[in-house]
C-alpha positions, 0 to 999 in steps of 0.5 A, a space after each residue: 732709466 734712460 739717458 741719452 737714449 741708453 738704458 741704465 742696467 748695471 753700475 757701469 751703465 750708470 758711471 758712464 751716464 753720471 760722466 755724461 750728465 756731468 760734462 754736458 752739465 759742465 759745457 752748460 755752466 760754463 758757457 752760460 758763465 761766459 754768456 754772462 752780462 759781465 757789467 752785472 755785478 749781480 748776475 747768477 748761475 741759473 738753478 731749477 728747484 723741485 716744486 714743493 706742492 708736486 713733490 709734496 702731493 706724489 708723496 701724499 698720494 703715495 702715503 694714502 694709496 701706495 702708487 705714483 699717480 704723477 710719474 712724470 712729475 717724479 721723473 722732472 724730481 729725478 732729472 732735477 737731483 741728478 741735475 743739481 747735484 752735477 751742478 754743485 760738483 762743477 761748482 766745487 771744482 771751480 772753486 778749488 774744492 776738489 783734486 782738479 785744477 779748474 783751468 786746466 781740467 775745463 780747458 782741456 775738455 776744449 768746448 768753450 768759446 774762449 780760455 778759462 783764466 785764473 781771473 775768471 774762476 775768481 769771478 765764478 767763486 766770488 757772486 757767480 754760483 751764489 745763492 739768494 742768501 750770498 752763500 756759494 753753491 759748493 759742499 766738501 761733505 755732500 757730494 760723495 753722498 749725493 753722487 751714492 744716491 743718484 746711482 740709487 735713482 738711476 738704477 731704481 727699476 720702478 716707480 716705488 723703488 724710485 720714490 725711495 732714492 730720491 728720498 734717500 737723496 733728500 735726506 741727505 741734503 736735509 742734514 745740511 740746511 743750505 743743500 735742501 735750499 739748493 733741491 727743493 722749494 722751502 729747503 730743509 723746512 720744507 722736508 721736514 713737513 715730508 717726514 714719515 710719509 714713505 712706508 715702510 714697505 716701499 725701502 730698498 
């Protein structure tokens, strides 16, 4: 895999590329936080999920002929785990889930048009990162897997091994109802009807 037009080798390679995604993914959100229209009440962080009918037919073709005919779609799959998986860690620490505190985390990376307040994290937390279901986008129990699973993806050398990580990391948001809604189109019933196409052959 590339990022940033570096080749990802080993599990060094892969804690530098993760640190980059995760600050650019971060500039990004907050900016676009503070971008805002900040009289819509209703207004939300933007999300890309993974189309199910793509995601659906690279897994049926595999299933029936052993290849990735659409590797480009699977390489839109990888970009958009690693992505969305970035996204929920920024939106976790934002709203205190984690060991950093939001303000002084955020604004000491000095990227941004103005100062974080406390004022405005509350803000993020209570409608910002939402769902279309009102729940906020953040997990205390997903994000270490996640994180385990992209390192899968990034170093997977080939499209079979590729397949198989990005499976692992659906698998992991198929056990929690609101993360499979955050990846993928039709969330965790949408994975199920994915189940048991993966040889077996093809594990890593």
């Amino acid at each position: 895999m590339i990022i940033d037009g570096d080749t990802i080798r080993d599990e060094d390679d892969v804690a530098h590329a993760l640190g980059h995604i995760q600050n650019e993914m971060l500039r990004g959100v907050m900016q676009e936080y503070l971008d805002r229209d900040r009289d819509d009440i209703e207004a939300r962080q933007s999300w890309r999920l993974i189309s199910f009918p793509r995601l659906k037919k690279i897994w049926e073709d595999h299933a029936s002929m052993g290849v990735v005919h659409d590797t480009r779609g699977l390489d839109t799959i990888m970009e958009i785990c690693l992505e969305n998986t970035a996204k929920i860690w920024i939106n976790s620490m934002v709203c205190g889930h984690t060991s950093n505190s939001p303000c002084e985390y955020i604004n000491d990376c000095d990227f941004l048009s103005e100062k974080l307040t406390e004022e405005m994290v509350e803000a993020f937390w209570e409608v910002w990162c939402d769902d279309e279901k009102g729940c906020s986008r953040i997990s205390d129990y997903g994000i270490e897997p996640l994180y385990k699973e992209c390192t899968k993806i990034m170093l997977a050398p080939n499209d079979m091994q590729k397949l198989c990580a990005v499976d692992a990391l659906l698998q992991v948001t198929h056990m929690q109802s609101d993360l499979a809604a955050w990846f993928v189109e039709g969330g965790s019933e949408a994975l199920s009807e994915l189940s048991g196409y993966l040889r077996d052959d093809t594990a890593m």
